[in-house]
Each structure stands twice: as C-alpha cells, then as structure tokens.
C-alpha positions in Angstrom: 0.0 0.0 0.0 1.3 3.5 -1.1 2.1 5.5 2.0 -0.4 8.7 1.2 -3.2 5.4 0.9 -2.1 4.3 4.3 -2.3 7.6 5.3 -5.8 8.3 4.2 -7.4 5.0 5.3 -6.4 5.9 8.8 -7.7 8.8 8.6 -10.9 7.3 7.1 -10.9 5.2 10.2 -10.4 7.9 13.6 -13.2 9.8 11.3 -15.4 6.7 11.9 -14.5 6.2 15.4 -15.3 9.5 16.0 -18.4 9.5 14.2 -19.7 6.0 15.6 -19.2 7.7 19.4 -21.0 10.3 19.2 -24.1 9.1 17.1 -24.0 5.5 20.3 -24.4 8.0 23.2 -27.2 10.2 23.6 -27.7 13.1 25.9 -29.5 10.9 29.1 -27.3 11.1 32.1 -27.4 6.9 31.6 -25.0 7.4 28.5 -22.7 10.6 29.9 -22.2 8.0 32.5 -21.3 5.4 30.3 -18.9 7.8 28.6 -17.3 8.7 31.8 -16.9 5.7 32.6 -14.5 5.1 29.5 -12.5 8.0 30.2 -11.7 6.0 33.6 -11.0 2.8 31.7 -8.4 4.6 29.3 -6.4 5.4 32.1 -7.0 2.6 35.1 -6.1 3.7 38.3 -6.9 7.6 37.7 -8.5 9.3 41.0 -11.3 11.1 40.6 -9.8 14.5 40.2 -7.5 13.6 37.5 -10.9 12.2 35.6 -12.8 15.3 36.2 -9.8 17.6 34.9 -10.0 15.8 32.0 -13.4 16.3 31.6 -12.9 20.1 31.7 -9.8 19.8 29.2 -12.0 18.1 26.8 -15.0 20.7 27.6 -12.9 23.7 27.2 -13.3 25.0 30.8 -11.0 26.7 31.7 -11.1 30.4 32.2 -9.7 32.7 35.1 -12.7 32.7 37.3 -12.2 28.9 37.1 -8.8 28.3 37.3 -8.9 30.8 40.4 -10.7 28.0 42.2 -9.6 24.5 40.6 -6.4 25.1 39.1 -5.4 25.2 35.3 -6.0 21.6 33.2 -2.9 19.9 32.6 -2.3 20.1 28.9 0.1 17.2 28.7 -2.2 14.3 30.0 -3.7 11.3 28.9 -5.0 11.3 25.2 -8.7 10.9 24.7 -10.3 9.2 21.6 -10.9 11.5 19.7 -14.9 10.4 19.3 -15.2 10.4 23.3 -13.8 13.7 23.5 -16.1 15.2 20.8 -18.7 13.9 22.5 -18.0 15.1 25.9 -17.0 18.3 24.5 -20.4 18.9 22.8 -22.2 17.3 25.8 -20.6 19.5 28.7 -20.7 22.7 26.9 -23.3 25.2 28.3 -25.4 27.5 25.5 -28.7 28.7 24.4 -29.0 29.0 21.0 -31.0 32.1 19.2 -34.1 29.3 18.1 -34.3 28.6 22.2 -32.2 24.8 22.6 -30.6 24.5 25.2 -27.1 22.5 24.6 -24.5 20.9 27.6 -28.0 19.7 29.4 -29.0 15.8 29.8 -31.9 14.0 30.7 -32.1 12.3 33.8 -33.9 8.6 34.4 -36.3 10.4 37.2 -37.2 12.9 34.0 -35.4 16.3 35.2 -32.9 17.9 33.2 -29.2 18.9 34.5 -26.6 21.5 32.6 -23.2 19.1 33.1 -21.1 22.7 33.6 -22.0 23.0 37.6 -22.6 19.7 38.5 -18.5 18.9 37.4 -17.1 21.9 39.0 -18.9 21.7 42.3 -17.8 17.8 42.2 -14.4 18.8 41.6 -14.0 22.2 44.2 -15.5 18.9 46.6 -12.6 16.3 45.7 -9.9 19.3 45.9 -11.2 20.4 49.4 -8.8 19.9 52.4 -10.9 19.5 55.2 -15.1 18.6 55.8 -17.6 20.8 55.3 -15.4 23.9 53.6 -15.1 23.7 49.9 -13.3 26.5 48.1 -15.2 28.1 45.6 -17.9 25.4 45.8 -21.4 27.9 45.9 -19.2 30.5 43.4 -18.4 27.7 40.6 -22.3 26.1 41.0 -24.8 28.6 41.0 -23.5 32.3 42.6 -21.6 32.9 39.1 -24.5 32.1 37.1 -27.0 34.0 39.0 -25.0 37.4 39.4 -25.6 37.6 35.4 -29.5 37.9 35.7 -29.8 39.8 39.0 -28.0 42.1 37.2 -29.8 42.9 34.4 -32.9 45.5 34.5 -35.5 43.1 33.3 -38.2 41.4 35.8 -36.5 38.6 37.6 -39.0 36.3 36.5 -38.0 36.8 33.1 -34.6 35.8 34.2 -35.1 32.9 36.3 -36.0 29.6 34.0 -37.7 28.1 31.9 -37.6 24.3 32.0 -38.1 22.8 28.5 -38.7 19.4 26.6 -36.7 17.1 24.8 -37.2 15.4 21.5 -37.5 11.8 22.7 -37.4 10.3 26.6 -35.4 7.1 25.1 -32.6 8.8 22.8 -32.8 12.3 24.1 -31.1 14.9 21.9 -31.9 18.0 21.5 -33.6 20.2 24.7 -36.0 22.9 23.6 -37.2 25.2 26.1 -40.2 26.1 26.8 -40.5 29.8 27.1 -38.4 32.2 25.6 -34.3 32.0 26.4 -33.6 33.3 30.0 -30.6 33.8 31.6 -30.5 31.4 34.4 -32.8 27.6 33.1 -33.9 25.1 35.1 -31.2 22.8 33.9 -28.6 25.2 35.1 -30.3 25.4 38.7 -30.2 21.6 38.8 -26.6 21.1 37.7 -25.9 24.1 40.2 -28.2 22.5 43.1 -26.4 18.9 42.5 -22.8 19.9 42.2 -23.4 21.8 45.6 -24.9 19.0 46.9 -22.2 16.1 46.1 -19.3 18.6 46.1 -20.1 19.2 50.1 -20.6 15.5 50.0 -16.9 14.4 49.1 -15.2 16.8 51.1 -15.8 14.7 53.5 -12.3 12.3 53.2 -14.1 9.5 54.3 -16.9 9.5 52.3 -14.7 9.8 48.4 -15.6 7.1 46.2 -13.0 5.6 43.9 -14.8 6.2 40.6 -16.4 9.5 39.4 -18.7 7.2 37.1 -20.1 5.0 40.5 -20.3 8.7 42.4 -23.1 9.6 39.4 -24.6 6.6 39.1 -25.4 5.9 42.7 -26.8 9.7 42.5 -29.0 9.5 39.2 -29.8 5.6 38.8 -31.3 4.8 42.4 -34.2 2.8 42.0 -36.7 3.1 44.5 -38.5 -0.4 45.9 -42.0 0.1 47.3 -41.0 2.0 49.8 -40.4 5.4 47.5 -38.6 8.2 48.9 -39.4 7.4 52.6 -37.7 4.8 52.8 -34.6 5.8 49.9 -31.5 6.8 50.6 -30.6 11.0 51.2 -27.9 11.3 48.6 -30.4 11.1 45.1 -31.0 13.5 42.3 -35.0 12.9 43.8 -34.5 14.5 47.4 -32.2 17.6 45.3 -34.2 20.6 46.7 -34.1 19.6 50.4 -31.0 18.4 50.4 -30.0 21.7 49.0 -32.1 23.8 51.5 -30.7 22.1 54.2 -27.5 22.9 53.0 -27.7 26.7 52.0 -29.5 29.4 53.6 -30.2 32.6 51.5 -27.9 34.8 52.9 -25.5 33.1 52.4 -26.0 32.4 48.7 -26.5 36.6 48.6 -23.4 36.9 49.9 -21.6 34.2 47.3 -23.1 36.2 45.0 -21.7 39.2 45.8 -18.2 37.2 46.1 -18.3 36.2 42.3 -19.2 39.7 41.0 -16.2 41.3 42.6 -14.1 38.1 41.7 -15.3 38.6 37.8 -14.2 42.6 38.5 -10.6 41.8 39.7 -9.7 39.2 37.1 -11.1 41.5 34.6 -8.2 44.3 36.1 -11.3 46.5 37.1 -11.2 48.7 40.3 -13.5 47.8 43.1 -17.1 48.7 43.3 -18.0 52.3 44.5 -20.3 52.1 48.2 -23.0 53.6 46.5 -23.0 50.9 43.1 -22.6 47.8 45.7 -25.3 48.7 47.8 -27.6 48.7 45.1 -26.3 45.9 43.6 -27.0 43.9 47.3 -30.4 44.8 47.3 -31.0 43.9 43.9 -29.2 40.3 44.9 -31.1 39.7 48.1 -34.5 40.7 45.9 -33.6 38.0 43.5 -32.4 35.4 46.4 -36.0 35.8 47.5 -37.3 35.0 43.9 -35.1 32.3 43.9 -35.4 30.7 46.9 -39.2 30.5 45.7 -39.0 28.8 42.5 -36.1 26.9 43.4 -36.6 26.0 47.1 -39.9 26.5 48.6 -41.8 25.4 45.6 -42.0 21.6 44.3 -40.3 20.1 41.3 -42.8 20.0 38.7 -42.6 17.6 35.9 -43.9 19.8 32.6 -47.0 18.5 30.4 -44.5 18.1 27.3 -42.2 15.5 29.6 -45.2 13.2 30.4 -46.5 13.3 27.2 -49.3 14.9 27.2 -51.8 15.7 24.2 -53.4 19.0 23.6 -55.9 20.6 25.1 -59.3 20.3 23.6 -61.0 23.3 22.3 -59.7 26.9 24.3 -58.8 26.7 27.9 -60.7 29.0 30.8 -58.4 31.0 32.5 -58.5 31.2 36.3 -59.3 34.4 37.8 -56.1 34.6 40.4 -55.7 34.6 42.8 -57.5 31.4 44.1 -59.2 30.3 48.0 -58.8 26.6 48.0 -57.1 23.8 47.3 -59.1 20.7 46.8 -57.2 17.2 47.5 -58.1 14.2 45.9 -56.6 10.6 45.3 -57.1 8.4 42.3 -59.2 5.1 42.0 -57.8 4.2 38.7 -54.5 4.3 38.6 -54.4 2.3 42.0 -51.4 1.6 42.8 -48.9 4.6 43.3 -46.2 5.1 41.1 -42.3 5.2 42.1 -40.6 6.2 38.7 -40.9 9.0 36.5 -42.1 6.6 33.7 -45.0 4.7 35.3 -45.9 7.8 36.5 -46.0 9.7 33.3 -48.2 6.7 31.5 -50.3 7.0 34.5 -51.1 10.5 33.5 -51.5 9.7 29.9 -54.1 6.9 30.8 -56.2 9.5 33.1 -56.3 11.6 30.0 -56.8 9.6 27.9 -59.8 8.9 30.0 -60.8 12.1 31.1 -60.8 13.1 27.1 -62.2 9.9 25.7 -64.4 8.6 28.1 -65.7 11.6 29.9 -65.6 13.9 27.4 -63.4 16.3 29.0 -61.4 19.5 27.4 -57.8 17.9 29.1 -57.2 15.9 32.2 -59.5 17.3 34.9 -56.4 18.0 37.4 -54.9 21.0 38.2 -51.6 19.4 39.6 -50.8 15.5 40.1 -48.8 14.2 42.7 -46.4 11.2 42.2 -44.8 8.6 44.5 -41.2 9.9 42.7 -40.8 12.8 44.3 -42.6 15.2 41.6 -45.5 16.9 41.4 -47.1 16.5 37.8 -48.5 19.6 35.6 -52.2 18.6 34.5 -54.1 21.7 34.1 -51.7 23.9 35.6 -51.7 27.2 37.3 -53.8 29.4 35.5 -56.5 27.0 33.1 -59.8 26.4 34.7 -60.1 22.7 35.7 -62.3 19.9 36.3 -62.3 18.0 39.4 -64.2 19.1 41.6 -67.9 19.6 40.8 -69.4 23.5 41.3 -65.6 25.0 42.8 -63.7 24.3 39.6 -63.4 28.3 39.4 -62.7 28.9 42.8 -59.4 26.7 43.4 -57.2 24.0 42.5 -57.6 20.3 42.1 -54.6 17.9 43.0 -54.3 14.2 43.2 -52.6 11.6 44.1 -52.1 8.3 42.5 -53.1 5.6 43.6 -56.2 4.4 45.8 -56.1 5.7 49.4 -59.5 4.7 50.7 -57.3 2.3 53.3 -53.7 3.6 53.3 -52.2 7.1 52.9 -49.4 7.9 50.3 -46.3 8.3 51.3 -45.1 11.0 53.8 -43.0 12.7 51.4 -45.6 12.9 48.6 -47.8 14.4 51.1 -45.4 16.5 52.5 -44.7 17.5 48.7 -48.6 18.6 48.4 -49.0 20.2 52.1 -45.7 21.9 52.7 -44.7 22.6 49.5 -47.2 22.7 46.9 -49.6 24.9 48.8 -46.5 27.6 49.9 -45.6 27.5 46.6 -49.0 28.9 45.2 -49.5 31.3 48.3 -45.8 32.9 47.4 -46.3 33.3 43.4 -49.7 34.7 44.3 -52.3 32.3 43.2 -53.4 31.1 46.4 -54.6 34.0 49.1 -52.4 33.3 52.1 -55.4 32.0 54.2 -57.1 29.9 52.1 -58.8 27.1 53.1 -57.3 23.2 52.3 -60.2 20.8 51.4 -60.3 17.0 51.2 -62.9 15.5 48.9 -64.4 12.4 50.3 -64.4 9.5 47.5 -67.6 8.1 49.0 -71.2 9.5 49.0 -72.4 8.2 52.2 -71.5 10.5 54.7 -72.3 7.6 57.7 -69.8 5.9 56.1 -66.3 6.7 57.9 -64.6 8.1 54.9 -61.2 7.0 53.0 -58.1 7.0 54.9 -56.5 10.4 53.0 -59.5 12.4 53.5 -59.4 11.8 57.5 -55.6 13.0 57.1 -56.5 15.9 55.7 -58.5 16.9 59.0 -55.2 17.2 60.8 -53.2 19.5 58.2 -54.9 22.7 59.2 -57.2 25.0 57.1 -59.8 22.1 56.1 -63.0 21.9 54.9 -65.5 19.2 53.3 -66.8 18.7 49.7 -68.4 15.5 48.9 -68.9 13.7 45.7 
C-alpha cells in the first residue's frame, strides 16, 4: 500500500470512530455516564480529580474565574479518543441558541434535566477540598456565578429565572428545547448548580470519596426506589435535590456568594472595586432576586412539565383562572391504584387518566390542576392558570390535586404528602395564586356520609385549614 493510501485510510478510520461515538451516546445522564466511565478505563487507576480535569480539558473550561478555584487543566495528559472527546465536548458545553435549545444539558432517568457545567465543578472544588464541610469556591463555581448575570440585568426577575423545556425523545434524548423564551439562568442550570453543591459538600468529607467519578453519578442519578419510595430511599439522590440543598444553604449566604463572584469577575477582569454607592444597590438587587429564587427553586415543588409526560393537547380553548384562588381541593385516584415510584410509570399513568378524562368523559384535558407522584414530583395537568375539572361546582374557585393511587385504606407516602402540604400549597401562596389564608379541602371519595370516609381524606383533618366537599 502507497504511504499517502495508508495515510488516508487511517484517517478514514479515527473519522469513523469518531463518528460512531457520538451518534452511540445520547444526551440521558445513563450514557454521559457510560462515557465517563470510558475516560476511567483509558487510564486505570486515575483518582477522581485527574478524571474530572479531563473532563474540563476536553470541555474547554478553563477560564480565570475557574482556574482561580480549581487550578489550570494539565495540557500534557492522557490522550482521549478523539470520538469520546467530541462527544464530551459537545455534551458538557453550556449554551442557548438564538431558536431557544438549550445544549450541555441531559436528561435524567427520574425525568429532570441537568446543565453538566455545575454539576463537574462543584464535584471537583468537593474532591480538591482539604478538610469537611469547607469547599473553596464550591457555591461561586455552582450557582453564585450564574445568578450574578441575571440579577444584574434591568429586566423582571422572572423573566430571568428559567424556563424548563422538553426534549425530543425520553429514550434517545437529543436535543432540549425550552419552553418559554431563552432566560438567563434555566432550570437545567439550577439543577446542575443544586447537584454539584450538593455532592461537592458530600466528598469533602475524606471518608466519604468514592473511587470512581462514574459510581459517584450513578449511585446519584440511577437509584431505583422499591416500594417504599422516597421514605424509605437513601438522602444522597437526584430525587431529594431541593431539600438536600435547602438544608445545606441558607439565602444569605447564597447573597453573599453572589456578591463574592461579581467582585471576583471585577478583579480578574483588572477593574477597580465597586463604588459604596454601586454595591449597595447591587445587594439589594441580589437579596430581591435570592428571594425570587429561593421560591421557584426551594420552597416550591419540582414540577414535571405537560410536554415530559407526554401529554396531548388541550381540547378546544382553555378557561383562565381568575387569580388569585381560595382553596385547594385534595383528591386521590381510583384508577390508577397503585402509586407510582418512577418517573415513567408515573407519566403513562397520566396519559391513561387523559386519555380517559378526554375519551371517556368527554373532558377539554385531564380534569387535574396538579398531580402528585410517588417519585418525588409533582405533575403539571391543568396547571396554574387554566380552569379545571375536578371538583364539581368550585372548579373556578381553586385547584384540584391528586394523588395516585387508591387511598381509601392507606395514605401515600409521607413525602408525597409533604410535597402537596408543605410545598405545593406555599408554593401557590408565594407566586400569588393562592390568598395566604385559604382554606385546604379533602374531597371524600364516597357518597355516604355515615360511612367513615377514606383514609386520605381523615388525614386531611389534621393538616390545618380544612373543609368538606363531597362527591
């Protein structure tokens, strides 16, 4: 064989290679994984920070604001395939494109979506730390950078916090499009920023490192829960995110990170420091936008969007709500019966009661306003602000929300309920759609009042602002 022909064929085959990689992994968290987990086999015996910095070599992260924290990527290391690193380049990388897709996001098996840029750094500031519970940089690499870009812009907040979005298939996820138009702060980034905060506290602790940066995200994102759910799972899953991060940070002290990264940005940029009068107003402009924050992100419930469950259209045109709302009514389901403990049995569950509530009742949508899981996630029926149709003669007045599964004998799990009670009802108080005394209501699955009732509506009686409406 000529040499230029030797030449080309193995050029012919790295452009294969390279090719074949990145068409066999998608963007689910399953197959990041997977690639990760290759990285760690092309160089046995790697520790976990020598795996992540090559992560960010291939990634391309590595500016001053992150080198300040983690150190510069050693150029000289390892080689990478050259179809792995493509793949983990285009897969890490954080953007939002002009036509609103979101790229450097994946989908995770419990059906939320996490931007890979914060949840690596926060892991990384964790292994780097040198002693429990302080981690260098950790809030300032996760979330505080991030946020100091909206709360400094002059539109609403709420323009600037969000939006979730949907992806083009649950099985071979690609492309993530987001709902709304582009903000500067998505869901996805708040997840990846809540979870690197999360494990990176986690692995400071010396004793608690795992070998293998691949097991460390697997344990996280691929727990499955046994019949149990979430009472009886383990603290460190992607499901329990929010409280594990609100028992971990306290607003002030995410204002104050916040604060930290914009006169971090301002020094490595060579710029003098902020005058008094510019950092006072830029404080109370943080601690405005903490408080949005902390209710989108902490007090209110993860809520899995109609477009992730699979939801058809709406039938005809949807009755607004006239906010804000007095009640809440709680329900539970007869059909499904059995509660659900993963994100797809519980999104087929809401298919089938639309599918009946369309077909068989004749129903606009699914008569729910909300839906309540055993997975840790609070389903969008109807939503916030479209009339629904649960609750004969108060469908205008308030909210519907159910539970799957039959509960005439038993009561769903304490952390579903919790997620309805503590969460759910807070959460529609704080954005304004609930008045802040309104009154809870159980609706009794039985006509016969002699009858003692079903075993969720009598827990009802003892969460607080209750009242009665029959069948």
């Amino acid at each position: 064989m000529k040499k230029g022909c030797w030449r080309l064929t193995l050029a012919l085959v790295v452009v294969l290679a390279s090719t074949h990689t990145e068409a066999s992994f998608s963007r689910h968290m399953d197959d990041f994984i997977r690639a990760v987990k290759q990285v760690e086999d092309g160089d046995p015996g790697a520790e976990p920070v020598a795996v992540l910095k090559r992560l960010r070599r291939a990634a391309g992260l590595d500016d001053a604001f992150i080198q300040h924290f983690l150190g510069r990527v050693d150029p000289s290391g390892p080689d990478m395939d050259a179809g792995l690193s493509d793949y983990i380049s285009k897969a890490v990388r954080h953007r939002v494109t002009d036509d609103g897709r979101e790229e450097g996001v994946v989908l995770t098996s419990d059906g939320t979506t996490v931007a890979l840029v914060p949840l690596l750094l926060g892991i990384e500031a964790g292994f780097l730390s040198k002693s429990n519970g302080r981690v260098r940089g950790l809030y300032q690499l996760t979330l505080a950078k991030d946020l100091s870009r909206p709360l400094r812009r002059s539109s609403p907040l709420a323009q600037r916090l969000g939006p979730d979005g949907c992806w083009d298939s649950l099985t071979s996820p690609r492309v993530f499009t987001l709902s709304d138009p582009p903000a500067m702060l998505t869901t996805a980034q708040v997840n990846g920023g809540m979870d690197g905060s999360v494990i990176g506290m986690e692995v400071s602790a010396k004793t608690r490192r795992p070998l293998k940066l691949s097991s460390l995200l697997a344990e996280y994102y691929c727990h499955q829960l046994d019949n149990g759910g979430l009472d009886a799972a383990p603290r460190l899953i992607s499901r329990r995110r929010r409280e594990n991060f609100r028992a971990l940070v306290v607003p002030p002290l995410l204002a104050r990170q916040v604060m930290k990264s914009v006169e971090l940005q301002r020094t490595l940029k060579g710029r003098s420091k902020m005058e008094v009068k510019d950092r006072k107003q830029l404080m109370a402009a943080v601690k405005e936008g903490i408080k949005e924050f902390v209710h989108k992100y902490m007090d209110c419930p993860p809520i899995i969007p109609r477009c992730m469950w699979g939801a058809e259209p709406y039938r005809g045109t949807p009755t607004n709500l006239s906010l804000p709302l007095s009640f809440m009514y709680i329900h539970h389901t007869h059909t499904p019966s059995q509660p659900c403990l993963t994100f797809q049995q519980c999104s087929a569950d809401m298919r089938s009661m639309q599918r009946f509530h369309q077909d068989d009742r004749g129903w606009d949508d699914i008569g729910y306003s909300f839906v309540a899981g055993s997975d840790g996630h609070i389903y969008e029926g109807r939503g916030w602000h479209w009339r629904g149709a649960h609750t004969l003669g108060h469908n205008s007045i308030g909210y519907g929300v159910s539970f799957i599964g039959d509960y005439v004998a038993g009561l769903p799990s304490r952390h579903s309920m919790r997620l309805v009670r503590d969460q759910l009802a807070s959460c529609a108080v704080g954005g304004g759609r609930l008045v802040a005394d309104f009154t809870l209501h159980g609706h009794r699955q039985v006509v016969n009042t002699s009858c003692p009732g079903d075993a969720l509506y009598n827990e009802i009686k003892g969460w607080g602002h209750f009242g009665e409406v029959k069948k």
